[in-house]
PATI-882396 format. One line per field, with one value per residue: residue in three letters; x, y, z of N, C-alpha, C, O, CB in turn. Coordinates in pm, whole numbers. Glycine has a CB too. Example, Ala and Ser with C-alpha at 12.3 -4.5 7.8 and 13.67 -1.06 7.14 Angstrom:
<atoms>
lolo [ALA	SER]
n.east [1319	1285]
n.north [-569	-225]
n.up [780	708]
ca.east [1230	1367]
ca.north [-450	-106]
ca.up [780	714]
c.east [1320	1290]
c.north [-330	3]
c.up [780	787]
o.east [1424	1341]
o.north [-332	114]
o.up [846	804]
cb.east [1131	1408]
cb.north [-447	-60]
cb.up [905	572]
</atoms>
This chain:
<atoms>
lolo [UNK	UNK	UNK	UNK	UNK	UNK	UNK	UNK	UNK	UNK	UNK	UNK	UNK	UNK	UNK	UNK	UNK	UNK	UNK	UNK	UNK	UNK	UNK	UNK	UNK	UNK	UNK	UNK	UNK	UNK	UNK	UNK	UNK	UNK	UNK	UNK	UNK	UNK	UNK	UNK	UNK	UNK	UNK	UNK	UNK	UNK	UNK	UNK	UNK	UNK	UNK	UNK	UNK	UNK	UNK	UNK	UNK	UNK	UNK	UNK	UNK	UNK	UNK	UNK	UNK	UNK	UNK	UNK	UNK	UNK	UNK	UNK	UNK	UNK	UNK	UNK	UNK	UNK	UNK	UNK	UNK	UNK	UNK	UNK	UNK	UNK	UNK	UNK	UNK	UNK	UNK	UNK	UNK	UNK	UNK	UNK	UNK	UNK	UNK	UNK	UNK	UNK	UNK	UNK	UNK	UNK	UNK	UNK	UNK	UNK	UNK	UNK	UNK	UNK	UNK	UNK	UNK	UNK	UNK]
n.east [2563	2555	2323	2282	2462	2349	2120	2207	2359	2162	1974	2145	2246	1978	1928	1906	1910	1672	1563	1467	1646	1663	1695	1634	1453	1432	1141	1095	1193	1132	1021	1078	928	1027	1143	1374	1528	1410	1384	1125	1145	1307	1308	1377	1284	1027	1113	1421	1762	2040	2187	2297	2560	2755	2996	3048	2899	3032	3267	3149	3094	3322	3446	3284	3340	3633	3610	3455	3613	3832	3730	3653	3833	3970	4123	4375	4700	4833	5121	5276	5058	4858	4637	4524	4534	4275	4071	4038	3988	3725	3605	3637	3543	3247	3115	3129	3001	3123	3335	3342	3263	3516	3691	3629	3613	3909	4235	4260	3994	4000	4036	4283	4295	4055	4103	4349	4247	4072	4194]
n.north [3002	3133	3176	3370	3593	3656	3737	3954	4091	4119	4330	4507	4605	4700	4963	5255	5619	5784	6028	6281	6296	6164	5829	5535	5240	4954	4863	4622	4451	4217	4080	3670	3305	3143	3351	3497	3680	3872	3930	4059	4086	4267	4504	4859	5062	5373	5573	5588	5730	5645	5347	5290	5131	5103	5157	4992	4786	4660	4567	4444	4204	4115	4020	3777	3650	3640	3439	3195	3150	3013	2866	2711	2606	2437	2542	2502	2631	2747	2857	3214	3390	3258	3389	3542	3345	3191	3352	3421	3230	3126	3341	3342	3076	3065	3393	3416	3592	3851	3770	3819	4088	4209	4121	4222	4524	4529	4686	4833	4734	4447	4106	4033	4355	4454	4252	4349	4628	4567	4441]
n.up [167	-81	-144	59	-59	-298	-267	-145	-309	-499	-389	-340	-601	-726	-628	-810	-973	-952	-1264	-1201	-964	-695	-492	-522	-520	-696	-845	-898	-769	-511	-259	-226	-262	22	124	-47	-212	-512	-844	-1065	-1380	-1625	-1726	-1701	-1465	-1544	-1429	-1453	-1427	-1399	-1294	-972	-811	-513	-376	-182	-212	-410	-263	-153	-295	-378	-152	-115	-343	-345	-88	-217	-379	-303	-123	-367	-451	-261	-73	-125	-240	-507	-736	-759	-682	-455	-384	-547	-779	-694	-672	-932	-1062	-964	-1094	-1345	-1366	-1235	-1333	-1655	-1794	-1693	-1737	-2032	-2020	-1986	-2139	-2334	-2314	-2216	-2148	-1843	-1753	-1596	-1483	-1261	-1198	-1068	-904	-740	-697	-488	-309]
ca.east [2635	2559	2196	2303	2575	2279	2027	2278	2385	2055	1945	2240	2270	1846	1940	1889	1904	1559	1562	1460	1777	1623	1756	1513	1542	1361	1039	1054	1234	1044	1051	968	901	1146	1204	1432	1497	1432	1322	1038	1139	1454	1287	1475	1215	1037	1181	1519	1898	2132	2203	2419	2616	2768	3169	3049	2813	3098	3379	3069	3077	3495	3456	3240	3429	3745	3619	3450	3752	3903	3606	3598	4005	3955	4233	4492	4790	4947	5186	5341	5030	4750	4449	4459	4470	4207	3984	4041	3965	3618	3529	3636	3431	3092	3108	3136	2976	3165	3527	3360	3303	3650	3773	3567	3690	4035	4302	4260	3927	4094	4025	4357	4275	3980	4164	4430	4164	4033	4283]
ca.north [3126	3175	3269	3523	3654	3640	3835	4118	4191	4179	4432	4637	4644	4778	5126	5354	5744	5866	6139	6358	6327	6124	5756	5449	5109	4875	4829	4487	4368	4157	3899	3568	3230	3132	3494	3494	3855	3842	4042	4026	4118	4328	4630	4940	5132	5482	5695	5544	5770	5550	5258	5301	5025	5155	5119	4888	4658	4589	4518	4308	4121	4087	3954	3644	3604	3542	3349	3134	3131	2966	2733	2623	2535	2394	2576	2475	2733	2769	2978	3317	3458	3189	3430	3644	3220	3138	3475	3433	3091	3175	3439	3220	2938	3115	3461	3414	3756	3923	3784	3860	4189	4246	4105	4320	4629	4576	4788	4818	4639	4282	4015	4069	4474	4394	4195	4425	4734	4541	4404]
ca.up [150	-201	-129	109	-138	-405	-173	-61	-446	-566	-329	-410	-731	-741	-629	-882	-914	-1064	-1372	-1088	-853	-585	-494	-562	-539	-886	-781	-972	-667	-498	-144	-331	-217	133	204	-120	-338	-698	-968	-1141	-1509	-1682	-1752	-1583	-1410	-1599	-1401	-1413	-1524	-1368	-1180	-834	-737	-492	-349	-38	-245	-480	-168	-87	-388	-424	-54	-158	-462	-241	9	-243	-452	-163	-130	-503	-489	-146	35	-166	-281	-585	-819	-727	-574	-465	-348	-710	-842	-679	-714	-1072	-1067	-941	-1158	-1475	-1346	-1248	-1356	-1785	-1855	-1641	-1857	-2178	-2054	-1958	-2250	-2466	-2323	-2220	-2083	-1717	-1685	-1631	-1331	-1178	-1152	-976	-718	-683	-642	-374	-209]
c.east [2604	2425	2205	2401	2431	2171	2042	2356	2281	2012	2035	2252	2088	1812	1946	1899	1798	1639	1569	1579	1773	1658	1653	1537	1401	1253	1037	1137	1161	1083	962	972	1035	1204	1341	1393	1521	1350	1219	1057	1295	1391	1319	1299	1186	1108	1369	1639	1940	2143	2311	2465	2741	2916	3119	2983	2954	3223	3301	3106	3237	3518	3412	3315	3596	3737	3610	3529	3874	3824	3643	3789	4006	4079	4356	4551	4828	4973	5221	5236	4914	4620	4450	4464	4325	4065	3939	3961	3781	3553	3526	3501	3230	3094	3126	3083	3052	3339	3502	3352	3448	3748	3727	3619	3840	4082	4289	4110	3947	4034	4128	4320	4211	4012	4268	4330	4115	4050	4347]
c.north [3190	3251	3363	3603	3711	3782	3979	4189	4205	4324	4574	4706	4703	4935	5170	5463	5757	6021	6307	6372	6204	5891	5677	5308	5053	4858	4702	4381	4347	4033	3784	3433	3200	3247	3522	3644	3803	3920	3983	4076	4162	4451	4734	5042	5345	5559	5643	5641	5707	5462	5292	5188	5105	5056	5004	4768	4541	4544	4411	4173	4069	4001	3802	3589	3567	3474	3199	3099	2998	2806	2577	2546	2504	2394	2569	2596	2706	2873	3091	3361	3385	3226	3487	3509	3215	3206	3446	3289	3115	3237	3364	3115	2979	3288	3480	3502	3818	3946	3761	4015	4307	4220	4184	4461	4670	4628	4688	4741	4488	4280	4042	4276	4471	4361	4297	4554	4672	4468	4564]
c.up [16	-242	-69	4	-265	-388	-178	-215	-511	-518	-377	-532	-780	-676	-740	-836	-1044	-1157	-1235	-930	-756	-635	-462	-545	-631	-788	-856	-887	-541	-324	-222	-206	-114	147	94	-198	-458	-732	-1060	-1292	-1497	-1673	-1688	-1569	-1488	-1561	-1360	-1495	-1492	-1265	-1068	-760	-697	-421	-217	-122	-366	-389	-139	-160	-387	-286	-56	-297	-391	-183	-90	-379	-406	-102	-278	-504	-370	-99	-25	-255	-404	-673	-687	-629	-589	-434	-519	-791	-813	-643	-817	-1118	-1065	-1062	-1306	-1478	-1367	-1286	-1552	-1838	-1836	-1727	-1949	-2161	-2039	-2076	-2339	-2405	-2271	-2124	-1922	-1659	-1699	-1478	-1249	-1186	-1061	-848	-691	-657	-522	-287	-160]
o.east [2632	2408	2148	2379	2444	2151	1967	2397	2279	2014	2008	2265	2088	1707	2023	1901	1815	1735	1652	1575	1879	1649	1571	1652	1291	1272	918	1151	1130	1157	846	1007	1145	1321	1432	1287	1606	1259	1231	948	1380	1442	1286	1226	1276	1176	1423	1630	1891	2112	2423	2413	2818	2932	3212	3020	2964	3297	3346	3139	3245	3603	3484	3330	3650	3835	3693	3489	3959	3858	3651	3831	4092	4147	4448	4476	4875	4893	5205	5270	4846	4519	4358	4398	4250	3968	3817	3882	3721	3458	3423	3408	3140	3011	3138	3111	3096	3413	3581	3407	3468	3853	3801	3686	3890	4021	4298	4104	3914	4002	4088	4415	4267	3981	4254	4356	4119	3971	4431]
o.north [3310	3341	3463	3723	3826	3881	4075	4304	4298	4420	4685	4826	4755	4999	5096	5481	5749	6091	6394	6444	6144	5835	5721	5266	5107	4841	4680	4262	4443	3936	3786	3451	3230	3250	3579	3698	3726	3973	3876	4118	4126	4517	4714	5073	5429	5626	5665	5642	5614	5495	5322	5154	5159	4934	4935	4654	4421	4468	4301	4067	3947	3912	3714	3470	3457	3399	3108	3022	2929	2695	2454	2446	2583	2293	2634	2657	2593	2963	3072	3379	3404	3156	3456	3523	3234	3145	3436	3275	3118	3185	3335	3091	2949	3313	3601	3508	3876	4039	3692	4087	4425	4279	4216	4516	4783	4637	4569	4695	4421	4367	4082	4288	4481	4402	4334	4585	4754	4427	4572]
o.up [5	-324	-113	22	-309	-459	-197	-227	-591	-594	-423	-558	-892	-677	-801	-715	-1166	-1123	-1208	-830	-738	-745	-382	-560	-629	-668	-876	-916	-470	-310	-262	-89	-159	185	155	-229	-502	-668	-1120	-1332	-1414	-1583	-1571	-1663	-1489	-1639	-1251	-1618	-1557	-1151	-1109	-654	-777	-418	-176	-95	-387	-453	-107	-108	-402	-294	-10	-324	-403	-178	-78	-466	-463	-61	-287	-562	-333	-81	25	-331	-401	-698	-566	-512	-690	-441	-595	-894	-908	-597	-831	-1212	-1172	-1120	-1366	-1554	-1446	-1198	-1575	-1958	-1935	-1758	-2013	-2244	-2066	-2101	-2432	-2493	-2273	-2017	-1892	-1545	-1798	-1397	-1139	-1108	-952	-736	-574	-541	-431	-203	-70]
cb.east [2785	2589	2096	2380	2737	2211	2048	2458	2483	1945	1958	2351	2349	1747	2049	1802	2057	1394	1363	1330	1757	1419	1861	1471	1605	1443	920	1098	1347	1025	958	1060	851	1258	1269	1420	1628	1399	1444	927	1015	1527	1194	1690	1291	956	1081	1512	1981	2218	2233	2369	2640	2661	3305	2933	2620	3125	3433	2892	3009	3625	3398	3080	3435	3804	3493	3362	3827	3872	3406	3523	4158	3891	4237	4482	4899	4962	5055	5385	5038	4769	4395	4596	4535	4262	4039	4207	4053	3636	3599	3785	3464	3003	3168	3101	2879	3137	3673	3237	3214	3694	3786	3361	3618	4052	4213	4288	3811	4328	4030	4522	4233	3946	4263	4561	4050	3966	4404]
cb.north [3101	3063	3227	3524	3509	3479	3808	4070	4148	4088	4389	4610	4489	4686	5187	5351	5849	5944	6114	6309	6486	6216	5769	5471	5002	4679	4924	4482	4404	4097	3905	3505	3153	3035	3456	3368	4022	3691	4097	4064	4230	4283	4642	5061	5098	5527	5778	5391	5876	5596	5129	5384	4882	5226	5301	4949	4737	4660	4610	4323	4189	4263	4025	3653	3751	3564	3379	3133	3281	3116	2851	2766	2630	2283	2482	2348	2749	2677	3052	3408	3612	3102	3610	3810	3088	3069	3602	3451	2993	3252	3600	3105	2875	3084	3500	3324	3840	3878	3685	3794	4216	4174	3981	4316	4697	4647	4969	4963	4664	4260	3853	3991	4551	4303	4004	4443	4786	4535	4285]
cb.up [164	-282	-79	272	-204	-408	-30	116	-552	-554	-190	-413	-829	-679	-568	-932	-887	-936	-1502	-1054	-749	-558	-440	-705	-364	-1004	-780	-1152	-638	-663	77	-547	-310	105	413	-169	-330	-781	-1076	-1081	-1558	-1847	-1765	-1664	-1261	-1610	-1253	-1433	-1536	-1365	-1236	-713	-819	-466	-279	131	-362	-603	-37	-102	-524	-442	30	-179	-595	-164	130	-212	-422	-27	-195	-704	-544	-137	157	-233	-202	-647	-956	-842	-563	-411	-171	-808	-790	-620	-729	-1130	-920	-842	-1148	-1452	-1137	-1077	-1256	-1833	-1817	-1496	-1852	-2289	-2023	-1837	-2298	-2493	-2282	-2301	-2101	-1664	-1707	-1674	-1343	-1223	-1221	-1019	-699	-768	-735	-376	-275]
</atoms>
């Protein structure tokens, strides 16, 4: 599951919108060895203004992050509300960029927002 989860946000998250308007995906994405997506480098593409991750790829992503939320605490409940535990739980565990960059800016970007936006 984690290779398909891996696959279907790489892909997603390699849309771009060229300087020129028009919608692109990284050419540094790549089918690699076992039919696997990966990127060949960091470098954002010349003709690149912004990246488009787009409202379905990230329900995608909050969807595998619950299930395997659910996985990693193997079913088990606890506290007041045990899916935003065991979301959180997740994202703590394997996501560690993701809750420095939440901690670095605060406010409303927090792990429980997250789950409540997409719940």
């Amino acid at each position: 599951m984690l290779n398909w989860m891996t696959d279907n946000l790489e892909v997603g998250s390699s849309i771009y919108v060229t300087k020129g308007g028009e919608l692109r995906v990284d050419p540094q994405l790549v089918i690699a060895v076992g039919d696997r997506v990966a990127r060949n480098g960091q470098q954002r593409p010349p003709d690149h203004r912004r990246w488009l991750l787009n409202s379905s790829s990230a329900l995608v992503a909050c969807c595998y992050i619950d299930a395997l939320g659910k996985v990693l605490s193997r079913g088990k409940k606890s506290g007041k509300n045990p899916n935003l535990a065991r979301f959180k739980r997740f994202v703590v565990v394997h996501m560690r960029d993701f809750v420095a960059e939440c901690s670095r800016k605060g406010g409303k970007h927090s792990i429980s927002n997250l789950y409540k936006t997409y719940r």
